[in-house]
C-alpha positions in Angstrom: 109.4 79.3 124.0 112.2 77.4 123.1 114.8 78.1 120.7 113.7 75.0 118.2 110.1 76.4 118.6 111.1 79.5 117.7 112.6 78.6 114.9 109.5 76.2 113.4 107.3 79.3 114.1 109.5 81.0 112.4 109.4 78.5 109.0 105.9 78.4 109.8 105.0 81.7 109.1 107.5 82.3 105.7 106.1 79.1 104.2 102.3 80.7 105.2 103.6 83.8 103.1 104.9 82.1 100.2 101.9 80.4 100.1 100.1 83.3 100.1 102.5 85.3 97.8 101.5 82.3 95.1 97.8 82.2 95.3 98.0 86.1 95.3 100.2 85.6 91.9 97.6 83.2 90.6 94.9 85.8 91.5 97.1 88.3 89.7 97.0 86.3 86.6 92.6 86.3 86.9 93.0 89.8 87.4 95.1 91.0 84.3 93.2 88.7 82.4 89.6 90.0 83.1 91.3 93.4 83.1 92.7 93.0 79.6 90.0 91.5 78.2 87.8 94.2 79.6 89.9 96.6 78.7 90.9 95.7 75.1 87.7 94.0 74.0 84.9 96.3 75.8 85.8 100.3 75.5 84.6 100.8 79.3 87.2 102.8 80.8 89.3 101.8 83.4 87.7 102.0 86.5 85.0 99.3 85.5 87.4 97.2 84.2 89.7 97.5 86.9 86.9 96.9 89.5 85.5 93.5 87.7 88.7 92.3 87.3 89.6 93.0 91.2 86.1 91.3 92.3 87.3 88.4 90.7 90.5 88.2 92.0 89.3 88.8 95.7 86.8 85.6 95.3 89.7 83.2 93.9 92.1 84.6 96.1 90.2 84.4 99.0 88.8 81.1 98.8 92.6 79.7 98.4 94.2 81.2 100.8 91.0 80.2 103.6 91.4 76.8 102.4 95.2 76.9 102.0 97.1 79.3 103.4 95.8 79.9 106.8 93.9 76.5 106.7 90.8 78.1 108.7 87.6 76.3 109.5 85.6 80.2 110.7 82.6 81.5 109.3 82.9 81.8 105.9 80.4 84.1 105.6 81.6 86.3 108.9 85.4 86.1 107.1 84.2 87.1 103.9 82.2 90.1 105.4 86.1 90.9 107.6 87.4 91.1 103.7 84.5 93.3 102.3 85.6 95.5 104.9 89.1 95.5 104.0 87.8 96.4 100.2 85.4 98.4 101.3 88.2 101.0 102.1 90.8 100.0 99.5 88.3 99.7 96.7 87.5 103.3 96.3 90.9 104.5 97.3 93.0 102.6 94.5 90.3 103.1 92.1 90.0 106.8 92.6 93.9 107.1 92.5 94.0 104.1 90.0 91.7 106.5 87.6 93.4 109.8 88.4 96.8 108.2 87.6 95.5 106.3 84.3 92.7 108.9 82.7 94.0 112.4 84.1 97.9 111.7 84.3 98.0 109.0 81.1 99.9 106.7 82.9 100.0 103.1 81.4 96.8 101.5 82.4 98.7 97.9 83.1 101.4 99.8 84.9 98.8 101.2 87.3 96.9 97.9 87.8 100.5 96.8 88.5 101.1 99.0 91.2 97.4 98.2 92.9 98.0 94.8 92.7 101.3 95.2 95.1 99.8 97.4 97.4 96.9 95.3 97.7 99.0 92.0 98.1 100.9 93.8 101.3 98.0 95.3 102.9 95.9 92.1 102.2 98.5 89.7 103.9 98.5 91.4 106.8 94.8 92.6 107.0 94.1 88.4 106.7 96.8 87.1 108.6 96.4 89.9 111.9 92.6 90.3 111.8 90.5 88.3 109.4 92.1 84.9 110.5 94.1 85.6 113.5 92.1 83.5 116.1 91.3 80.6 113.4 94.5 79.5 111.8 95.5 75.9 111.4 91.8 74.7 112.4 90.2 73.5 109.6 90.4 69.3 108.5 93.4 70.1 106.2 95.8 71.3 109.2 94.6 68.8 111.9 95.2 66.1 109.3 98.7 67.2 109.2 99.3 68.0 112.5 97.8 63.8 112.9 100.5 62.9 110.5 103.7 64.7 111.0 105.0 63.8 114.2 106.4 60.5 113.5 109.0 61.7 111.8 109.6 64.3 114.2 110.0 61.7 117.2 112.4 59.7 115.5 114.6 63.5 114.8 113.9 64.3 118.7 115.0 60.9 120.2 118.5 61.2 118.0 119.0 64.5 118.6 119.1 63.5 122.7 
């Protein structure tokens, strides 16, 4: 690989995570909003809340950063079930610790939503970009629509640049 490849791959893959980084912020907001209004308007404690609100977070962030983010035309059905996996593991594990920390240590409930929320942004970027996407990203109309339209400009900057 070249250096100039290199260095688009490079640009490439930040922009992917700052595109990722955003949806997972606008999931974040769907999450502290179900969670706070299941929390402050409900009595459950916060286990139920924190699990409603995260189910509803995973759907909106997943179906963004499919479409979006890693621009993939797979299975939606056989990536979803790659993701239910994924929570299927970190569901019970940040909501046991998530409980412990809240209910038995009186920890601010928002501050331990907080701190689930990071842990699940890092875990889920790389858990979607190295297995749930991997062999599908940049395939579905969205990317070869762009990769139909960008060139031009490109040819122009390669031809100068000789």
């Amino acid at each position: 690989m070249s250096q100039r490849e290199d260095e688009n791959l490079v640009r490439t893959e930040l922009f992917r995570g700052i595109k990722f980084g955003l949806f997972s912020i606008s999931a974040g907001i769907v999450e502290i909003a179900a969670f706070s209004l299941l929390n402050e308007l409900t009595g459950l404690s916060y286990w139920p809340c924190y699990l409603i609100a995260l189910v509803l977070s995973v759907i909106w962030n997943f179906t963004l950063n499919r479409r979006y983010t890693f621009r993939s035309a797979n299975n939606v059905t056989v990536a979803m079930l790659k993701v239910l996996l994924f929570y299927a593991a970190f569901v019970p594990a940040s909501t046991m610790l998530g409980d412990y920390l809240a209910d038995t240590l009186l920890w601010n409930e928002y501050l331990v939503t907080l701190l689930n929320m990071l842990a699940n942004f890092i875990l889920e970027f790389l858990y979607d970009r190295f297995f749930v996407f991997r062999k599908s990203i940049d395939t579905n109309q969205l990317a070869k629509a762009k990769q139909n339209t960008v060139p031009v400009q490109d040819t122009i900057t390669e031809q100068t640049l000789d």
